[in-house]
C-alpha positions in Angstrom: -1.7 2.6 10.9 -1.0 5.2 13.5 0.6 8.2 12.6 0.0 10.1 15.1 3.0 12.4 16.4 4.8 12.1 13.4 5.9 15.3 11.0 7.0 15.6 7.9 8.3 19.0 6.2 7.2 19.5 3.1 9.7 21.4 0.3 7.4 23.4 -2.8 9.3 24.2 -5.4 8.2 26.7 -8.1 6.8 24.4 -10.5 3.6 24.2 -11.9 2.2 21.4 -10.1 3.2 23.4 -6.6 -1.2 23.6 -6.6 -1.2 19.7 -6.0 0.7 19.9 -2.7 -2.3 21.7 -1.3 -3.5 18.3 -1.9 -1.1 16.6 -0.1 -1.2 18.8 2.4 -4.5 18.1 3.7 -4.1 14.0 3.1 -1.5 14.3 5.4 -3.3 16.3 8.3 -6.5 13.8 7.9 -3.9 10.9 9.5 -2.8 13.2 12.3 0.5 14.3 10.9 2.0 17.8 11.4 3.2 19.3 8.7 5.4 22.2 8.3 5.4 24.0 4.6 8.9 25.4 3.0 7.7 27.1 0.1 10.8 28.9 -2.6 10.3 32.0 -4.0 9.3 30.9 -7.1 6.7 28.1 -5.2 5.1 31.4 -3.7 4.5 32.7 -7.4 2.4 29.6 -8.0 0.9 29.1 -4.8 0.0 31.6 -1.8 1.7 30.8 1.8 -1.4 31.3 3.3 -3.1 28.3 1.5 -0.5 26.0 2.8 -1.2 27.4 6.3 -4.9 27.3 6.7 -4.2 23.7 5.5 -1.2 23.0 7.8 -2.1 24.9 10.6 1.3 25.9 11.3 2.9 29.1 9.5 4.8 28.2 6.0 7.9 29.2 5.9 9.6 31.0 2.9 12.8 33.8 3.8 15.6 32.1 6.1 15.8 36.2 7.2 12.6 36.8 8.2 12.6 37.7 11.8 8.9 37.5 12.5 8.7 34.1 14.3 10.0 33.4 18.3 13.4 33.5 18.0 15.1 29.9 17.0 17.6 28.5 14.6 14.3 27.7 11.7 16.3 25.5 9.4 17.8 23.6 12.1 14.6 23.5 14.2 12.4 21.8 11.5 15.5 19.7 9.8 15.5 17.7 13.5 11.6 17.9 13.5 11.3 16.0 10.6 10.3 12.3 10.7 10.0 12.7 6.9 11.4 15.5 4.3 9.5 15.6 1.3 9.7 17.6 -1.5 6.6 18.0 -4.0 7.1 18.9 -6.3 10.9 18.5 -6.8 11.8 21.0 -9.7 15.7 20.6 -11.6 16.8 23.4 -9.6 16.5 21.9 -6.1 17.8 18.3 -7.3 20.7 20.0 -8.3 21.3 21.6 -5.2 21.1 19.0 -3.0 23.5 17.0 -4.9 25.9 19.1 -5.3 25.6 20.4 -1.5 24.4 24.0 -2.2 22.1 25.9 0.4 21.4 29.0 -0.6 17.8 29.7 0.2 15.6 28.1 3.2 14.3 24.8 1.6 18.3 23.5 0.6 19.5 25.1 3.8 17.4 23.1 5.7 17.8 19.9 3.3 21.3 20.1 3.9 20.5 19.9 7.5 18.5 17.3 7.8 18.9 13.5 9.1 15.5 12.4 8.3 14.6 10.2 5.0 14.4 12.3 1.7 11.7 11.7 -0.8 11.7 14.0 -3.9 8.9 13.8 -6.2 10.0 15.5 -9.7 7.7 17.1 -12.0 9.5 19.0 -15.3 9.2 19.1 -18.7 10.3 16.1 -20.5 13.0 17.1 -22.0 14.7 18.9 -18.8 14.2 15.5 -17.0 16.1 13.2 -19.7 18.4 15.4 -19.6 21.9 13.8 -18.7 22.9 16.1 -16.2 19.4 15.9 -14.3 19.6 11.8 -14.4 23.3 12.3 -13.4 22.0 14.4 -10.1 19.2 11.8 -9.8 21.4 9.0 -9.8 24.1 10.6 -7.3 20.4 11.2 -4.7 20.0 7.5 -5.0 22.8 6.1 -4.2 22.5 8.3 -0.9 19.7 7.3 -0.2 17.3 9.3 -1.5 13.7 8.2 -2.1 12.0 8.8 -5.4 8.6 9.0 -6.5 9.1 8.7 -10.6 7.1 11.1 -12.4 4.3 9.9 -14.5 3.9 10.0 -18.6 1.4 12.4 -19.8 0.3 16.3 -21.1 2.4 18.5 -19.9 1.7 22.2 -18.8 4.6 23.5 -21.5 2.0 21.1 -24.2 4.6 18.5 -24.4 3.7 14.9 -23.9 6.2 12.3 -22.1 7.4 11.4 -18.8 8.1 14.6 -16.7 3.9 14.9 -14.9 3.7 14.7 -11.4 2.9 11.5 -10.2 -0.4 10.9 -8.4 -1.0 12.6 -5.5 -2.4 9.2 -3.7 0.6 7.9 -4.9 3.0 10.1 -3.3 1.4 10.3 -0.2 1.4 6.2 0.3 5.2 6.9 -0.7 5.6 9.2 2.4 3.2 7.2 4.5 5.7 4.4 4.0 8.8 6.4 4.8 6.6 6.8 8.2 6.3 3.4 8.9 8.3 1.0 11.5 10.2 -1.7 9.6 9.2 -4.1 11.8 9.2 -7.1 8.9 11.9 -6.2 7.1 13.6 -9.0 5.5 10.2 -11.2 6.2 8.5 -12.8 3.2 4.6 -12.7 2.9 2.8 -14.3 0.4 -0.8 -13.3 0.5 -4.1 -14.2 -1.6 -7.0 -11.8 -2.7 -10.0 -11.3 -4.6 -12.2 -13.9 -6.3 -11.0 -16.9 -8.7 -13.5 -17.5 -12.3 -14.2 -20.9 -12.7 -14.9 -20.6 -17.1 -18.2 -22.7 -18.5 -17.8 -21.9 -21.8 -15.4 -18.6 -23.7 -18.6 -16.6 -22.4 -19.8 -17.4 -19.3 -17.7 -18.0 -15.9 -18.4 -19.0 -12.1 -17.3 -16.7 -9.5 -18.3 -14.8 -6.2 -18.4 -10.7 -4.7 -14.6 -10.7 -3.3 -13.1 -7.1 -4.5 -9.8 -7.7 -2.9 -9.8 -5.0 -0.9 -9.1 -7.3 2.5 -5.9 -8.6 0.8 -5.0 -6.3 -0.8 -4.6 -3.6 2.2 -2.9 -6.7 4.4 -0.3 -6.8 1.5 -0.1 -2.8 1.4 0.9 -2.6 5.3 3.2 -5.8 5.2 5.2 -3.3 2.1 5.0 -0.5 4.3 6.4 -2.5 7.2 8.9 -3.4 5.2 8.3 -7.1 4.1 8.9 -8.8 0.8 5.7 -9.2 -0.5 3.7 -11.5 -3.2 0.4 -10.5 -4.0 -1.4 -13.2 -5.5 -4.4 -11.4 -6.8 -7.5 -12.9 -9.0 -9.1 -10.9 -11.3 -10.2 -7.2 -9.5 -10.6 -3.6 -10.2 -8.2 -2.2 -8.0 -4.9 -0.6 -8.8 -1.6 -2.6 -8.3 0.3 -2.3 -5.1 3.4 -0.5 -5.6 6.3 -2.7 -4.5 5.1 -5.8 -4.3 5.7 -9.0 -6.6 1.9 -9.3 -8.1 0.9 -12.7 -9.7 -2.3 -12.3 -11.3 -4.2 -15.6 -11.6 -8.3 -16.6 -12.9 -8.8 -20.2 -11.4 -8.4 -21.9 -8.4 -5.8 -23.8 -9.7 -4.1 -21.3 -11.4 -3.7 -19.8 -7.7 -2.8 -23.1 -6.2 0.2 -23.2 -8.5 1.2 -19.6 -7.3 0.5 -20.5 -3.6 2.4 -23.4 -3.6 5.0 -22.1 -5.8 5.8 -19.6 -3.2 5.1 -21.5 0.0 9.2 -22.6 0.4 10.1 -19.2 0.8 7.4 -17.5 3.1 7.6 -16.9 6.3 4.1 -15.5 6.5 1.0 -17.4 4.2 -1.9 -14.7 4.8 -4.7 -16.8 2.2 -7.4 -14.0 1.6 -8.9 -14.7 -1.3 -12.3 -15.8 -1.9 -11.3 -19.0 -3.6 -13.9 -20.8 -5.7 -14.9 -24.2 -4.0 -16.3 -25.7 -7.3 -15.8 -25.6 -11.0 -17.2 -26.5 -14.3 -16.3 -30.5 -14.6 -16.3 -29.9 -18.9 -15.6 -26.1 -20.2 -17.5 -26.0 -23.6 -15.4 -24.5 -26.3 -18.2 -22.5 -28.1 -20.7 -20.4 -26.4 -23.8 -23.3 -24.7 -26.8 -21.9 -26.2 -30.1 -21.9 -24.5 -32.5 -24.9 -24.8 -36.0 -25.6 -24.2 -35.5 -27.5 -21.4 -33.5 -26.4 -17.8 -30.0 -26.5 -18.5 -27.7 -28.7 -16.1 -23.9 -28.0 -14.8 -21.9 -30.9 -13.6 -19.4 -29.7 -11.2 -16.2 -30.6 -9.7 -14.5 -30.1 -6.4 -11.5 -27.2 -6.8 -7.8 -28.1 -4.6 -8.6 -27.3 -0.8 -5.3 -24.4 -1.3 -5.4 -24.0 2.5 -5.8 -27.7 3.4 -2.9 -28.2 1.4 -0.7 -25.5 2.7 -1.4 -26.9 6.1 0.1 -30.1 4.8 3.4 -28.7 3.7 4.0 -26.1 6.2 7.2 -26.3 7.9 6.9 -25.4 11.8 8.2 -21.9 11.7 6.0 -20.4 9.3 2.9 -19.1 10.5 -0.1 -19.4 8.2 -3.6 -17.6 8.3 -6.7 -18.3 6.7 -9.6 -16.3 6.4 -13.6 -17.6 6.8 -17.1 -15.6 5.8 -19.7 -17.1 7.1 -23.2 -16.3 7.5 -24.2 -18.2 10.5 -22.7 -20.3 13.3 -19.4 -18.0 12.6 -17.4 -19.3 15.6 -18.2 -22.8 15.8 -17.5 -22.9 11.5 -14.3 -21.1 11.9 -13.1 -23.4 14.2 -13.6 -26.3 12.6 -11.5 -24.9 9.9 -8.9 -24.1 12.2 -8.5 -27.4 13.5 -8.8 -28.9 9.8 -6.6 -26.6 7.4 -3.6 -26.4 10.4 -3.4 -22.6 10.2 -2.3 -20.5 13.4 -5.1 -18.4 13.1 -8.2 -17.5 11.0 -9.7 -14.2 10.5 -13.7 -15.0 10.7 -16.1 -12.7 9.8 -20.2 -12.7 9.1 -21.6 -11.3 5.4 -24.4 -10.5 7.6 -22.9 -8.4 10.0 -23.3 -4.4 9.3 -20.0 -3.0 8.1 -18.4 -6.5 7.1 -17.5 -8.3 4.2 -17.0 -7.7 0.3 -17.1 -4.9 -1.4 -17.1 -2.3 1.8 -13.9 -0.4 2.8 -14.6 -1.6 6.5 -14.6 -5.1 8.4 -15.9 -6.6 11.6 -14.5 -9.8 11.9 -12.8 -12.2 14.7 -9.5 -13.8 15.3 -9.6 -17.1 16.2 -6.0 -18.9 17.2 -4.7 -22.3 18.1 -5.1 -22.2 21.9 -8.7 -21.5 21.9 -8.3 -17.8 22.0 -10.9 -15.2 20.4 -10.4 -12.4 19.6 -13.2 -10.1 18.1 -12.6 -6.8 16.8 -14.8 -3.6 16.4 -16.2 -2.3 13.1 -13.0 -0.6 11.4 -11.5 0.3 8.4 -9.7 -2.7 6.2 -6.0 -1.2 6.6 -6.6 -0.9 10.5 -7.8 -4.8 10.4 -4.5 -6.0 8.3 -2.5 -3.6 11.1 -3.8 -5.4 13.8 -3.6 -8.8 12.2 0.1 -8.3 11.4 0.8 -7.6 14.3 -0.5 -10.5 16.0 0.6 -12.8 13.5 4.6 -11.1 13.7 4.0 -12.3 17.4 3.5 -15.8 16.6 6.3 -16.0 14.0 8.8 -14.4 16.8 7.6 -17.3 19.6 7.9 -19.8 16.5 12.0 -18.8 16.3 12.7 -18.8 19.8 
């Protein structure tokens, strides 16, 4: 995702977590986004200006009277330069002010003038954010419109433990990022597969492959971000939940079938990324097989062919994509499972290939469609391939409604 060009103006509050802003700060300027700091005078007790503007590269702003700046209205200037006003963290104080409509220093003056989206991120004790009037304030922010980032359960500063800690940084940022983001798929449904399935021999011992899930799991994470009601149907991984999405966690292949197909009436996008086991035990053993003497012997079945089946039931308008590692004859395998599965388009790639396949944060793969097209793409980064291929697959479902 390009975020080039974009700004968002970040509010510190005098909290203790004001440190992990400097955080945020420079996750922010890594993607290309300016960044403009408005720091309270109690932030500036915790944290210097100065950190936030070798960070920001831009000067942090903290007295609407200072008068050592090129003369301009400030709080008006950055409330219309904001794409995105965030606050981080967002203390009792400053969610009281803005619901009640009170600017009386530079970060609620320029609050109050904004247009842009508004995503607080609170961070208190515990017992200041149950506090009626504070979920009263929070509340009234919501129904405007305001974007929240709840605050996580854990040790507090004040030695308290309970909900009131600053969420993750990561987690705020992707919060912000999304604010960014066109909603180019909003009211779109995408169901998408990921990781590996576990086929079990015995309560011990299971049949699998290397999928991670990463693939899927960042085509799921854009499709949220562009605004799309999605389904994550995940088998078992080590990665963290995507926020926002419906996640169905599954273990077989026909434990995933059931979710596909359970789903496949109400998607207008079927994006099948998982590594989906092709074969599985044709007797699981109840107790643990113990080793013998002689070479042991597996009969196997043949798993449900998820994407043949999809391809069956499809209705014309929805556009489905299946995915294919190979590790030779990519193109002319690919193909052939184009043709066969009746998908729109299927994402190739070669285990082989530097940069490619499981495990890796990048891909290199190539988009093969319908009409005999290819298109390969460079080595990049797994959220710049699911950009790319949501793109091009929004294209096809637009031609499929006209």
């Amino acid at each position: 995702m390009d975020f080039s060009g974009k700004t968002v103006v970040l509010g510190v509050t005098g909290g203790i977590a004001a440190y992990k802003a400097c955080d945020l700060v420079s996750r922010l300027r890594k993607k290309d986004i300016k960044i403009h700091v408005i720091l309270t005078k109690h932030a500036c007790e915790f944290v210097q200006p100065l950190t936030f503007e070798v960070l920001s590269g831009a000067r942090a702003v903290t007295d609407q009277f200072n008068r050592d700046f090129p003369w301009e209205v400030e709080h008006i200037s950055l409330a219309k330069a904001a794409d995105v006003f965030a606050v981080v963290p967002a203390t009792a104080n400053i969610l009281g002010k803005y619901a009640h409509g009170i600017a009386d220093d530079m970060l609620s003056t320029t609050l109050l003038a904004t247009r842009a989206p508004v995503l607080f991120a609170p961070a208190m004790n515990t017992a200041m954010y149950e506090n009626p009037a504070v979920q009263d304030n929070i509340a009234a922010l919501r129904a405007r419109g305001c974007l929240f980032v709840e605050p996580a359960c854990g040790h507090l500063a004040c030695g308290d433990t309970g909900r009131g800690k600053l969420a993750d940084v990561e987690v705020i940022e992707q919060a912000i990022l999304d604010a960014l983001t066109e909603k180019d798929m909003k009211g779109m449904r995408v169901t998408v597969t990921a990781g590996p399935t576990r086929e079990a021999l015995d309560p011990v011992r299971f049949l699998s492959n290397h999928s991670t899930g990463k693939m899927g799991y960042a085509i799921a994470r854009s499709a949220k971000m562009r605004g799309a009601e999605v389904t994550l149907v995940s088998g078992p991984v080590a990665l963290p939940p995507v926020d926002g999405v419906n996640m169905v966690s599954v273990t077989s292949a026909c434990d995933m079938r059931q979710a596909v197909i359970d789903a496949l009436p109400q998607s207008d996008f079927v994006i099948k990324a998982a590594a989906v086991g092709d074969y599985r035990p044709a007797q699981f053993q109840d107790d643990k097989i113990k080793k013998h003497d002689d070479d042991m012997s597996v009969a196997l079945v043949r798993n449900p062919d998820i994407l043949a089946e999809i391809g069956q039931k499809r209705r014309d308008d929805q556009v489905i994509c299946g995915f294919s590692m190979e590790t030779r004859d990519l193109v002319e395998n690919s193909t052939k499972k184009l043709k066969s599965k009746n998908c729109d388009v299927i994402v190739a790639n070669n285990l082989k290939v530097k940069g490619a396949g499981f495990a890796g944060d990048t891909n290199v793969v190539t988009l093969l469609y319908r009409d005999g097209t290819r298109e390969p793409l460079e080595l990049m980064g797994k959220g710049d391939v699911a950009d790319i291929l949501l793109d091009r697959l929004l294209a096809l479902w637009k031609s499929k409604q006209s």
